[in-house]
N, C-alpha and C positions, 0 to 999 in steps of 0.2 A: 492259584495265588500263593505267593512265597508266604505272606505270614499263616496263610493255614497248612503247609506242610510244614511249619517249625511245628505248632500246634500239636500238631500227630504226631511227629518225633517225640515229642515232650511226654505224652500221654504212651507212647510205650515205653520211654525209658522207666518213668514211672508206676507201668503194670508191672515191669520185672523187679524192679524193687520194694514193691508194694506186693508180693506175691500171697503172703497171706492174709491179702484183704479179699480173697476167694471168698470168704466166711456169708454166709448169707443175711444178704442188705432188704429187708422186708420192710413196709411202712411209706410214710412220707415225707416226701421233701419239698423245700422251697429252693429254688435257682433264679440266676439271670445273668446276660451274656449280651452279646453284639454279634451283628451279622451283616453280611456283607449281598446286596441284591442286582442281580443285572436281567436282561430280558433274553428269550431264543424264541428260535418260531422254529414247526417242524420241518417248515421248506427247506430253510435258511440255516438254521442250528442256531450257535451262539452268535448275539449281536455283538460283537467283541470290538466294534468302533465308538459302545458309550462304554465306559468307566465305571465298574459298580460303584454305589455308595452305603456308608456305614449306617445302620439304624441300630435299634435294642430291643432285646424281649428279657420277658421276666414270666414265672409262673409257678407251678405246684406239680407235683406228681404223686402217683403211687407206685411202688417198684415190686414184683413178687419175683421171687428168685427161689428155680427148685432144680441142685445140683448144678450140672450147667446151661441150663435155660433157664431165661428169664422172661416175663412179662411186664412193660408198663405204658403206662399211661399218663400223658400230662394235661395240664390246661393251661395256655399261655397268651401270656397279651403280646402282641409283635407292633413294633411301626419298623415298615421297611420303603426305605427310600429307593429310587431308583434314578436315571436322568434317560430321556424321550429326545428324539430329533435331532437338528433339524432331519425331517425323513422325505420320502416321497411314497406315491402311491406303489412304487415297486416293492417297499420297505414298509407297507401299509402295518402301523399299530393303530388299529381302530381305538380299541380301548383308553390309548394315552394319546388319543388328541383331543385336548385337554383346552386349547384354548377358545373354541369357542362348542355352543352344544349342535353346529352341522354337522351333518354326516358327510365321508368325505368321499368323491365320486369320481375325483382326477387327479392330476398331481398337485400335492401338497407341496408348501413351501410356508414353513414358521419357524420360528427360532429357535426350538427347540426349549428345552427347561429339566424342571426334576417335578418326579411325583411322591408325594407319601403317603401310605395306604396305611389303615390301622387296624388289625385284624384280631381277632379272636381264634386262637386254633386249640384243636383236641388231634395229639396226633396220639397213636396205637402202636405200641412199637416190641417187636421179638427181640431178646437178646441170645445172646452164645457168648457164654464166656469161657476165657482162656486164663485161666489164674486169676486176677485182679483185673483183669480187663477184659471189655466186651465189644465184640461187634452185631450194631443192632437194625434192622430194619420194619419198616412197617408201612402204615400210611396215614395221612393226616388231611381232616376237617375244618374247614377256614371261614369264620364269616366277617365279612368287610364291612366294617359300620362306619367309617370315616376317611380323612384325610385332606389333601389339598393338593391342588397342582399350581406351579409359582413358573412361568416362562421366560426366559430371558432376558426380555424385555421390561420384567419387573412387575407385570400382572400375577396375581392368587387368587386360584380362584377354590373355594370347597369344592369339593368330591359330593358333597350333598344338596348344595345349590339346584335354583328351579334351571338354569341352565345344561345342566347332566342330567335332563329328564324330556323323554320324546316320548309324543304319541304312536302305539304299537296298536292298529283297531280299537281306539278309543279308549283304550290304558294308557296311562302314564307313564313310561319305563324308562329302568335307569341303566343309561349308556352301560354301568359298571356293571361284573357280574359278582354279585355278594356272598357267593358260595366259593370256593375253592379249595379242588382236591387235589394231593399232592403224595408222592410217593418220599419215604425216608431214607437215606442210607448213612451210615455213622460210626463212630468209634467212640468207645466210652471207658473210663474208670469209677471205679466203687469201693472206696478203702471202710477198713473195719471202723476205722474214729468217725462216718458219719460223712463224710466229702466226698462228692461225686464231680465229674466234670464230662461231656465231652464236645465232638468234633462232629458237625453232619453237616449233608448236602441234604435240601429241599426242592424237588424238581414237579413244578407244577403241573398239571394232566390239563387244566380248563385251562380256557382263556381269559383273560383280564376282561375281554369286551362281552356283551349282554350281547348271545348269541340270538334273540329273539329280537333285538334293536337290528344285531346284523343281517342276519335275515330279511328283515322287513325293507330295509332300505339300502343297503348296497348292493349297487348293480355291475358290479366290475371282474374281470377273470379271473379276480382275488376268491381262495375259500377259504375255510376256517382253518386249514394248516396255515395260512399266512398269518394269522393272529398273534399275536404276541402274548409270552407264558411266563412267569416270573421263574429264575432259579435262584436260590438263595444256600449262601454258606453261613455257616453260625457256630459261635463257641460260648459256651456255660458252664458255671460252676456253680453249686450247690449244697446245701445241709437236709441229709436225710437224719429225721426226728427219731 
């Protein structure tokens, strides 16, 4: 995406001019930012026919910094949008078929729409800094407690509704999968006055869909590499305390 590589430009020119904010940034901070969410499958890669869309997160961290390594850690609230369809079962997103709570078993044909997930994450993240600037990696815990899907046609429906709930051996389960683990990679700044900012990609490991739903009732040449994985870009800024 053009505006996340101005982004990164931005955040270097400002490591080299901010060189003395090397000084170590220990404590807490509060941030928030806007991201940008599309879907890939491992069959397939990126689904690059839907359009990411803009969502927001906000949250807290803790940062330790010892020479040039660093450790942190955040907790952060996300809503991240996406748009679904129209697909077919060659393109099968289990997870984001949204309009109604069947399971799907041939070719699909719907209008397609946007979903928005609302997540809770704790991601873990290594730093390496380079004078004022760091590049950081780690990985991140996600739980999905909400949302809505709205189709084109002008139906919404919740993410939590008795319709996004099937019988899996006499359990109730829900289409979505509420966990999700994701790997980090990023770039970041940390000046001495307290302002952090940066730039990362989130690339999701699970699938969106409740692989014990999928399991149970799709019976098609499709497997779980066809599933659909969230990958997400984001930028934040922030005040460490």
């Amino acid at each position: 995406m053009k505006t996340m590589r101005y982004i990164i430009m931005i955040l270097l020119v400002l490591g080299m001019i901010a060189n003395s904010t090397a000084q170590k940034r220990n404590g807490f901070g509060i941030h928030a930012g806007t991201n940008a969410a599309g879907l890939y499958t491992i069959t397939d890669g990126y689904l690059d026919g839907l359009d990411p869309l803009n969502g927001y997160e906000s949250g807290i961290r803790y940062n330790l910094k010892f020479g040039p390594i660093g450790l942190c850690s955040e907790l952060n609230y996300s809503v991240i949008n996406y748009n679904y369809g129209p697909i077919t079962a060659q393109d099968l997103i289990f997870a984001t078929d949204p309009v109604s709570g069947n399971i799907i078993s041939g070719p699909l044909t719907e209008s397609g729409g946007q979903v928005t997930l609302n997540y809770i994450s704790f991601p873990v993240l290594l730093k390496f800094y380079i004078g004022g600037l760091n590049i950081h990696l780690g990985a991140q815990s996600s739980y999905l407690f909400g949302g809505e899907t709205t189709t084109n046609n002008g139906e919404t429906t919740l993410n939590t509704d008795d319709s996004q709930y099937l019988d899996v051996n006499g359990t109730e389960t829900w289409k979505w999968n509420e966990m999700d683990v994701a790997a980090v990679f990023g770039l970041g700044i940390d000046t001495k006055m307290g302002v952090y900012a940066s730039v990362r990609s989130t690339i999701s490991i699970t699938p969106l869909a409740n692989l014990d739903l999928f399991n149970a009732y799709i019976s098609t040449p499709f497997g779980e590499d066809d599933l659909a994985r969230l990958i997400t870009s984001s930028f934040s800024v922030g005040y460490n305390f």
